[in-house]
N, C-alpha and C positions, 0 to 999 in steps of 0.2 A: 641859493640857500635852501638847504631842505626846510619843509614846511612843517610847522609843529601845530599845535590847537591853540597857542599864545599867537601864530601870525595869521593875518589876514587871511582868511577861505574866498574863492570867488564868490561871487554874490550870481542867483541864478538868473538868467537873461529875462528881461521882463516881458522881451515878444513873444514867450511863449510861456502865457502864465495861465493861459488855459489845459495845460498839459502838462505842467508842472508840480503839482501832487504824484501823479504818476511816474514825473522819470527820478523822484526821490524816495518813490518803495524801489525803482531796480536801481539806485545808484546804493540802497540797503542791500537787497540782495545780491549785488556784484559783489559786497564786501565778508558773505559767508565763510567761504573758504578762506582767505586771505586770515579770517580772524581765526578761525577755528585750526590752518597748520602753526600757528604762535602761542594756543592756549596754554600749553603749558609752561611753555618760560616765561609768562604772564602771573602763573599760577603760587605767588609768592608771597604769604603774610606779611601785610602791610605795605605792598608794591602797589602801584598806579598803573593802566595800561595803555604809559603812554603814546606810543608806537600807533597804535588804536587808532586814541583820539585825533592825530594827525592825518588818521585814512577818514575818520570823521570829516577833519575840516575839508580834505582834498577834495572831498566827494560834494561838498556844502551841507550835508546834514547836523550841523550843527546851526545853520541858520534857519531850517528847511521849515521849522514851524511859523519861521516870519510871515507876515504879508507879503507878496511879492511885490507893494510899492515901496517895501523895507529891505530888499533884496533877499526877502527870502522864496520859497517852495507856498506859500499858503497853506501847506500841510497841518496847520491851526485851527482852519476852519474850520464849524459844526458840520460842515457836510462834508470836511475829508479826513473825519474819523476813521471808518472803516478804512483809507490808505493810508495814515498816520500810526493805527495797528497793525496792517503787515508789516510795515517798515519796522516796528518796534520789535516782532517776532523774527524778521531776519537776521538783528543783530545780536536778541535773542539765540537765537540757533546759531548761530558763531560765536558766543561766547555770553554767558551769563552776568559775569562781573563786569563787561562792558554793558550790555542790556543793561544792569540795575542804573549802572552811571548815567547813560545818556537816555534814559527813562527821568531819571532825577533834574536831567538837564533842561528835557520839555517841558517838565512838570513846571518850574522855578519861568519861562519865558510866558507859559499860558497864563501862569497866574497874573503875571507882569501884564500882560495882555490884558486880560481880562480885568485886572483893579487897579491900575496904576493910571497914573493922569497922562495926558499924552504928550508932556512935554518928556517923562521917564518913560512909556513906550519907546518916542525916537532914541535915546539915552542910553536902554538899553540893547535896542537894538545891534544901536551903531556897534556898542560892548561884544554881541556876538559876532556880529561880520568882522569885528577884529582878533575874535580868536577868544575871548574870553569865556570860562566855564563856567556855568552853573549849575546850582543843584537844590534841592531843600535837603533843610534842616531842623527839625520839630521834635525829636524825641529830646524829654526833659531827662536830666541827671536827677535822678530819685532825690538826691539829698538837697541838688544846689541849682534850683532852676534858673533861666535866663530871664531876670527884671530889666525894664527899660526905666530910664531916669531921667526927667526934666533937668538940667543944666542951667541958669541963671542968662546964660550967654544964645538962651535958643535950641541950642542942639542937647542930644540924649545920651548919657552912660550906659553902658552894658554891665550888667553883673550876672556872674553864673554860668551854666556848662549845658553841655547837650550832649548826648550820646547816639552811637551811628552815624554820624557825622560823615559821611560817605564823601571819598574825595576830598577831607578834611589835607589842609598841605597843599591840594592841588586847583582846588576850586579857588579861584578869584571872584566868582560872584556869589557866593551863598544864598541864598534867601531864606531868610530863620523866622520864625517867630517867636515874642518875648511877652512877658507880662504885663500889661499895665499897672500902677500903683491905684493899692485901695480897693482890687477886685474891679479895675475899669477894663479888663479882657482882654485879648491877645491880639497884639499890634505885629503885622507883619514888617519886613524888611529884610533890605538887600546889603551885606556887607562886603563894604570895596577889600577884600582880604589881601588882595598886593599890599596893598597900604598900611594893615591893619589885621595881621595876621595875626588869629587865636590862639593860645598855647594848646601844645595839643597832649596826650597821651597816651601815643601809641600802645601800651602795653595792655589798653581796655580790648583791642581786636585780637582775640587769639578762637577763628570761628573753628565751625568746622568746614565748613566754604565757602566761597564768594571773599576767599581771601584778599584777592586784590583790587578791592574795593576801597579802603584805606578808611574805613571806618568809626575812627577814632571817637576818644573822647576831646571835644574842642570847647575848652574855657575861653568866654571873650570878657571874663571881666577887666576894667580897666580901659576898654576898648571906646572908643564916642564914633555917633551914626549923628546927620543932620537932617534936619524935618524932609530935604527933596531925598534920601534913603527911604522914607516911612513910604510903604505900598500899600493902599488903599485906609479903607476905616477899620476901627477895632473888630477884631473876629470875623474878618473876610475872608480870612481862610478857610475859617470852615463853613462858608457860605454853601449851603446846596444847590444845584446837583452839584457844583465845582469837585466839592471835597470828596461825598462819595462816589462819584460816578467818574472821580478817574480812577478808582481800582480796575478799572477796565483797562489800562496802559499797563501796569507794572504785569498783571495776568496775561496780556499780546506778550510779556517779555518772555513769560512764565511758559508759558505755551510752545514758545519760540526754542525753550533748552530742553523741555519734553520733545519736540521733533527732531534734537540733537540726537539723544536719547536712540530715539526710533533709529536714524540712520545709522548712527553706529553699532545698534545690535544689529543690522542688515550687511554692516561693512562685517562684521566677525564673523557671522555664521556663512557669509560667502567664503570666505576664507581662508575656515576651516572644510569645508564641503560637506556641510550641515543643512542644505537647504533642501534637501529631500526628504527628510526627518516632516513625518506628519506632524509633529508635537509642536515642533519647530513651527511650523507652516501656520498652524492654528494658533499660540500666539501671535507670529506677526500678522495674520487677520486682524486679531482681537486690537494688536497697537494700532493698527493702520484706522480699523473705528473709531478710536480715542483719540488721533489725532481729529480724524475728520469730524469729530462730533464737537472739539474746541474749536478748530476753523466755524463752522456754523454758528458756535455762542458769541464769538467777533464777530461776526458778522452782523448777529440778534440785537448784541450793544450798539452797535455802530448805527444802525436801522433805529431802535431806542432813544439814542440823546437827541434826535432829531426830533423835538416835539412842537404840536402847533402853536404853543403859547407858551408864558415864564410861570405859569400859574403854580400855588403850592404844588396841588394836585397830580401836575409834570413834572417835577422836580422829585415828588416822592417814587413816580412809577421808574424815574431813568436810574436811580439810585436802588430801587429793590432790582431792578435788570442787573444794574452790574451787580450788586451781592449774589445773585443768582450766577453770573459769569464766574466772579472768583473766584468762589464755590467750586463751581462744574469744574473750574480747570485746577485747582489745586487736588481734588479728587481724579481728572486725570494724569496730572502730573505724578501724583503717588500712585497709582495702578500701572502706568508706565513703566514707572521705575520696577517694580516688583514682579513685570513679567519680563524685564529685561532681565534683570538677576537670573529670572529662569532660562532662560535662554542661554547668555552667557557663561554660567557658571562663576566657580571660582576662581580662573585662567582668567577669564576678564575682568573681575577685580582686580588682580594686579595691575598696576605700575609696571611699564609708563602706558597700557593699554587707556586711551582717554575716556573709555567709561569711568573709569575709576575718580576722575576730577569730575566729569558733568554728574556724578552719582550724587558726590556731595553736593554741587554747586546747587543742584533742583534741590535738595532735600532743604538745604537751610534758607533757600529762594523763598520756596515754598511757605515759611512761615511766617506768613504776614500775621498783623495783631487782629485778634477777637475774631478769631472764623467762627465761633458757635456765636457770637451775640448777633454777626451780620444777616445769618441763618436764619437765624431768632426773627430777628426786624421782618424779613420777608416774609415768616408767618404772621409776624403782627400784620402784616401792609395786606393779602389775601383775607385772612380773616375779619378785618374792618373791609373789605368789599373793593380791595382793588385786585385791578387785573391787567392784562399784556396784551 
């Protein structure tokens, strides 16, 4: 039976789990190519890519952030950061709209990891080695946010919606966060979506890319979670460094579709027989520095969350690192893009030439929330007397 992201992934062999971070960045980048000749029949408002996630499961990266006594890679660890980031940039670099997805999908296990009891680590584990997706889900619906509800009988109501809801339809494990009653703060959880699947409204994603992401609007009112759902304590989500210091993941993805970027202005002007052209020559310098200068700021973060103690003090400095990371790469992701343009002209805009999808897909990648307040923060954090 062909294998899909719903059936069971190998789980990675445990005798070799000293070396098991590492054969889960190259079983990432085996899957470059493979991703990046399918992006475009991928490339469908409000499609899934799910073809993908199956070279996901086959390859076991979809467990890969387990513990390896959980059958996974240990690619979770604080020390296999830095390999948990290339992996995230090679599937980055094969495709954006899966990068965002299974950037979503780490994100939603480390958290499990990190704040869930360890009867729901094993729990959910076992969920991934069986195929099951996850992802978060935290942007509120302006009008109609998601409240959690005490129930008489123990367990908790859902009311209200979310927006971007990424993999909304596809994901069976979500991890949302909702409101407490009364201003008592934001309770995370996991909703079993097989069972309990959201209404959703598709007609909310109409981007300009990273369309097949499935992005929706997903309403769970009407929906009930039970106390062994609730992951960790109120407002553990945005527990520091957790929260801001995985902007360093989504930007390895980020990174990951700027090196798209770069190859295929090198695959065109070969091409064309444009590559004696001094003009030419001198921007792809200039890209080849931008990439290597984001490789360095992953590597800078990765070296960062490693800190000697839990103390405030470490938690503020690995958090102004990554603001400094998202930063640098969202700045070179846009300067990328805009010497690729020169380069390629307007022949490589066109369709079906795939600069033309990775153009969008970086561009609305790109716009994570509040890049000038993260800025900001980094000045305040130097100015009050810290430093790297």
């Amino acid at each position: 039976m062909a294998l899909t992201f719903f059936d069971a992934p190998n789980c990675w062999p445990a005798t070799t789990a000293t070396a098991l971070p590492t054969a889960a960045v190259a079983a990432a980048e085996s899957l470059v190519h493979k991703l990046l000749a399918v992006a475009a029949s991928t490339d469908v408002e409000g499609g899934f890519p799910t073809r993908e996630f199956s070279w996901l499961g086959e390859t076991g990266l979809l467990t890969a952030v387990l513990p390896a006594a959980q059958g996974g890679a240990g690619l979770g660890e604080p020390v296999a950061l830095g390999l948990l980031l290339e992996a995230l940039r090679h599937i980055g670099r094969g495709n954006l709209a899966v990068g965002r997805l299974f950037e979503g999908h780490v994100n939603a296990l480390l958290l499990i990891a990190e704040f869930g009891s360890p009867a729901q680590q094993l729990r959910y584990a076992a969920d991934a080695r069986a195929g099951h997706l996850f992802g978060v889900w935290n942007t509120e619906d302006p009008a109609h946010g998601v409240q959690l509800g005490a129930r008489a009988d123990g367990g908790f109501a859902l009311k209200g919606a979310k927006t971007f809801a990424s993999g909304a339809g596809y994901l069976t494990r979500p991890l949302l966060t909702a409101a407490l009653p009364d201003g008592g703060g934001w309770q995370m959880l996991v909703l079993p979506a097989d069972a309990q699947p959201p209404t959703l409204d598709r007609s909310f994603w109409r981007p300009l890319g990273m369309r097949a992401t499935a992005s929706f609007r997903a309403d769970l009112t009407g929906l009930e979670v039970g106390a062994d759902d609730l992951i960790g304590s109120p407002n553990s989500y945005y527990r520091q460094p957790q929260f801001g210091g995985g902007a360093v993941r989504f930007a390895a993805v980020q990174l990951g579709g700027a090196e798209a970027v770069y190859d295929e202005t090198r695959r065109f002007l070969r091409a064309l027989g444009r590559t004696d052209d001094p003009y030419q020559r001198q921007r792809l310098g200039q890209m080849a520095l931008l990439l290597e200068t984001g490789r360095h700021w992953l590597r800078g973060a990765a070296a960062h969350a490693v800190q000697p103690d839990k103390s405030a003090a470490s938690a503020e400095t690995v958090v102004a690192y990554a603001n400094l990371t998202r930063t640098a790469i969202e700045q070179i992701g846009l300067e990328m893009l805009r010497l690729a343009e020169r380069c390629v002209g307007a022949r490589g805009l066109l369709q079906p030439e795939p600069f033309e999808r990775m153009h969008r897909d970086l561009t609305h990648y790109l716009r994570q929330p509040a890049p000038d307040a993260v800025l900001a923060d980094v000045g305040r954090f130097v100015l009050d007397g810290g430093s790297f």
